[in-house]
SEKEKE-129066 format. One record per residue (C-alpha): residue number from 1; z, x, y; residue in three letters. Coordinates in steps of 0.25 Angstrom, whole numbers, plus 5000, padded with zeros to 4 digits. Layout:
! residues N
     i     pz     px     py    aa
   NUM      Z      X      Y   ALA
...
END
This chain:
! residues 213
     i     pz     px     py    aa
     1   5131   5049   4676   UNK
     2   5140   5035   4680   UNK
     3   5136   5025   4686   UNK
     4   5146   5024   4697   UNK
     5   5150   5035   4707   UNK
     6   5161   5035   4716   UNK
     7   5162   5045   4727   UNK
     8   5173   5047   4736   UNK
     9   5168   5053   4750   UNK
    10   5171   5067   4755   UNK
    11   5183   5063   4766   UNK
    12   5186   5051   4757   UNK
    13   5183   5040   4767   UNK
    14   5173   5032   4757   UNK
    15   5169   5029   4742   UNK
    16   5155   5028   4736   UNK
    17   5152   5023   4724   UNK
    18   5137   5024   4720   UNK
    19   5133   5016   4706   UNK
    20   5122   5014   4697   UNK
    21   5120   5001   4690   UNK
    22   5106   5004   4683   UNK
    23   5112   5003   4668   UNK
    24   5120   4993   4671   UNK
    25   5110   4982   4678   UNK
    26   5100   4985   4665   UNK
    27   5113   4980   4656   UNK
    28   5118   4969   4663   UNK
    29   5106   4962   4670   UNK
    30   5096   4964   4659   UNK
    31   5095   4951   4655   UNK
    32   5092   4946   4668   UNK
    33   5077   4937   4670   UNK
    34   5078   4935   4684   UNK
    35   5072   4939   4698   UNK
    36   5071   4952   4703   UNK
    37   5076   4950   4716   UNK
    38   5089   4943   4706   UNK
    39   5091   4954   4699   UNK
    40   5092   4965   4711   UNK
    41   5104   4955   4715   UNK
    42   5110   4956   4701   UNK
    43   5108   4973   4703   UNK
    44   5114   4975   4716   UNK
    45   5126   4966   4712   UNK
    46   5128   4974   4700   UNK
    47   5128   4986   4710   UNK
    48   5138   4980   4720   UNK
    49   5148   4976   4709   UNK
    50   5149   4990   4703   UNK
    51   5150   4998   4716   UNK
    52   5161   4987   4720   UNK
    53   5169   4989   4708   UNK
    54   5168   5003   4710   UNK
    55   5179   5002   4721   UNK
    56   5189   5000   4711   UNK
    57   5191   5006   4696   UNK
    58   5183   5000   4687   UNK
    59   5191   4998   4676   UNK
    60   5195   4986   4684   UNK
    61   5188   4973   4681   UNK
    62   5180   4967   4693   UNK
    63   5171   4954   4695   UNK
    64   5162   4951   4704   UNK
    65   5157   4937   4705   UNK
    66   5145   4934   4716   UNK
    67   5143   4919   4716   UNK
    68   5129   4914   4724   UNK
    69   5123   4899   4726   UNK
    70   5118   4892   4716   UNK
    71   5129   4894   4705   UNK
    72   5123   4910   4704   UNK
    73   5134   4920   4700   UNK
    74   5133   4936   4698   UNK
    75   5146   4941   4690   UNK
    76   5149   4954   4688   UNK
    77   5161   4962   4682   UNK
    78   5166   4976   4678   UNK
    79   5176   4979   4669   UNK
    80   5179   4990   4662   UNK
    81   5168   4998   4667   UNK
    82   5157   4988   4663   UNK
    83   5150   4978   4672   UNK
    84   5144   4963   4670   UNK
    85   5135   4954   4677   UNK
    86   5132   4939   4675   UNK
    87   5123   4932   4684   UNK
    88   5121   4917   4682   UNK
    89   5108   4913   4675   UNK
    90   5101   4907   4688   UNK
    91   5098   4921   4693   UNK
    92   5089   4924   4680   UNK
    93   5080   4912   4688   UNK
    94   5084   4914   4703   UNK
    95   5073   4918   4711   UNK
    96   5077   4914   4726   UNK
    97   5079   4922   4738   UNK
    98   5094   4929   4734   UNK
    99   5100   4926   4747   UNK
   100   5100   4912   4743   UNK
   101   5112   4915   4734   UNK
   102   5121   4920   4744   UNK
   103   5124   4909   4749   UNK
   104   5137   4904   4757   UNK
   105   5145   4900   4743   UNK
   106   5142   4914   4737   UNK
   107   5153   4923   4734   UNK
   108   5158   4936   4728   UNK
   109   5169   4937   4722   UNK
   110   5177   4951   4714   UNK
   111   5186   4950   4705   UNK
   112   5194   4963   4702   UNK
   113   5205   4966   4692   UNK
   114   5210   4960   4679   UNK
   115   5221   4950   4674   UNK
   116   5231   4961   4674   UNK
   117   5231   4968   4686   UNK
   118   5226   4954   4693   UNK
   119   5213   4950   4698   UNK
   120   5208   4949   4713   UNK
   121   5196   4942   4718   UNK
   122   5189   4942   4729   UNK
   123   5176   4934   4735   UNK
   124   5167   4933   4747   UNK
   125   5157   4925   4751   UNK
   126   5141   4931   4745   UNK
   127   5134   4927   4756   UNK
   128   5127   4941   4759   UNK
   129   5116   4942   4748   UNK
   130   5116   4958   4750   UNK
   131   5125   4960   4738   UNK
   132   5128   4974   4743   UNK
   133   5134   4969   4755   UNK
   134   5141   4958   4749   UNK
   135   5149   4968   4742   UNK
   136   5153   4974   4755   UNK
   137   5156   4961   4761   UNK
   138   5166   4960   4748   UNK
   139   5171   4973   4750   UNK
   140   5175   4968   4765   UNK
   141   5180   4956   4763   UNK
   142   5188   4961   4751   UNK
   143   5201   4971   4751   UNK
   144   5191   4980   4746   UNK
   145   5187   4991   4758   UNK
   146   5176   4988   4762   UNK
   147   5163   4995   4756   UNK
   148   5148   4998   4757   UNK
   149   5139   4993   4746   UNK
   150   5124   4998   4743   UNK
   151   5114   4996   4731   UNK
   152   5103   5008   4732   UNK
   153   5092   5004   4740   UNK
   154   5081   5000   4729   UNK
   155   5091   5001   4717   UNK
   156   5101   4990   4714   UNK
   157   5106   4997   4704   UNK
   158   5112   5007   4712   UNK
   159   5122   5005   4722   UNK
   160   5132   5012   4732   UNK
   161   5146   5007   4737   UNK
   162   5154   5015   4748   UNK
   163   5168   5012   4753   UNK
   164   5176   5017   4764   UNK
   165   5191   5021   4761   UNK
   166   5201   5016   4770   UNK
   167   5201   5023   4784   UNK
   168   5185   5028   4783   UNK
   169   5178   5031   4794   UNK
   170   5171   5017   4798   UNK
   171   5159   5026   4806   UNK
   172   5159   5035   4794   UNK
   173   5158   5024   4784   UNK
   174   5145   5017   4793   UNK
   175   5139   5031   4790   UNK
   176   5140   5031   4775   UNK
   177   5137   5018   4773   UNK
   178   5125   5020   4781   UNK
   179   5121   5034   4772   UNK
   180   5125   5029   4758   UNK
   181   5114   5017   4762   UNK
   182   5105   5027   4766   UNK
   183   5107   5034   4753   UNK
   184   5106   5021   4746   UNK
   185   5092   5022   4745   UNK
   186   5093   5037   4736   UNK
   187   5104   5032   4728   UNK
   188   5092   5021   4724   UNK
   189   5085   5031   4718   UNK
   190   5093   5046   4716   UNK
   191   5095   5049   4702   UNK
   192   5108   5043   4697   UNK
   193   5113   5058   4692   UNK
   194   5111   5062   4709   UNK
   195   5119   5051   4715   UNK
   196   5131   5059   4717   UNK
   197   5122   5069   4726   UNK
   198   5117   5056   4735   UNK
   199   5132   5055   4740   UNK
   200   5138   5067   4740   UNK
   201   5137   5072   4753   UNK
   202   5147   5060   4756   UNK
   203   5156   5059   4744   UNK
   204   5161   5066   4731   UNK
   205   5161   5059   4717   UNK
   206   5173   5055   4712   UNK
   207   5171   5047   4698   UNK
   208   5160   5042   4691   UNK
   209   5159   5032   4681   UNK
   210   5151   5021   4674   UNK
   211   5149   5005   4674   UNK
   212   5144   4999   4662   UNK
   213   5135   4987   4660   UNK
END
């Protein structure tokens, strides 16, 4: 089964996309030697990046580049169906509290598009050390529309993003944001191959595919 799911709901008001990230942490972050507590960060970024990128087609190039106190930076980037992440060297050693690296100077910034069809940046302030809702804080503050981000209870690795299409019911979308948080906790643990099942009482599949590490 892929990776990533995107659904569209039944009256089309709202997407979901639901991703595993599993394979792709063991790859990329196996060389990490630093704290636990570090390394849930470096997960639940991973997480956020592929469910943002799923917004658009991934054959596109986007870059997201989180810069924290210290001279501490996360980047990450897919292209061509395959994700990267580097992390500065002082996380391998850091072991203060995490909230200390947000601090007013920090800043997300995404980079989308290439050298042909012309690249388009933009950047908020990181002050908000829940990652999850500093994606969403992006995705307001952006052109993007505004969307719902949400790693799977006790598995980082896992995650689900929900964005309302234009003209959605705003009542409406306070329910599901509310249920798909609720069902967060199942996605954490459901088989992979029973996902589809967790969400289909809200929307249909249409398209599956896979990121590489």
């Amino acid at each position: 089964m892929k990776n990533i799911i995107k659904l569209l709901s039944k009256d089309k008001e709202f997407r979901i996309v639901v991703v595993d990230t599993q394979k792709i942490v063991e790859k990329q972050l196996q060389n990490f030697r630093g704290s636990e507590q570090v390394l849930q960060l470096l997960k639940h970024v991973t997480t956020n990046c592929i469910l943002f990128s799923a917004m658009d087609d991934f054959n596109k190039k986007i870059s997201f580049s989180l810069r924290l106190t210290n001279n501490i930076s996360i980047f990450c980037m897919i292209a061509n169906g395959n994700f990267s992440i580097e992390y500065s060297d002082k996380l391998n050693s850091y072991n203060d509290n995490l909230s200390h690296l947000f601090d007013e100077k920090a800043s997300l910034s995404i980079t989308k598009g290439d050298w042909h069809t012309g690249l388009f940046t933009g950047t908020v302030e990181a002050h908000i050390d829940n990652i999850d809702m500093l994606f969403a804080y992006f995705s307001v503050q952006s052109e993007q529309l505004p969307s719902n981000f949400i790693v799977a209870g006790t598995n980082p690795n896992r995650g689900v993003m929900v964005q309302p299409l234009p003209f959605a019911d705003e009542k409406k979308m306070a329910k599901i944001d509310y249920e798909l948080n609720y069902l967060s906790n199942q996605l954490a643990v459901i088989p992979w191959h029973e996902v589809c099942s967790l969400y289909q009482h809200l929307a249909k599949v249409i398209t599956q595919f896979d990121i590489e590490g």
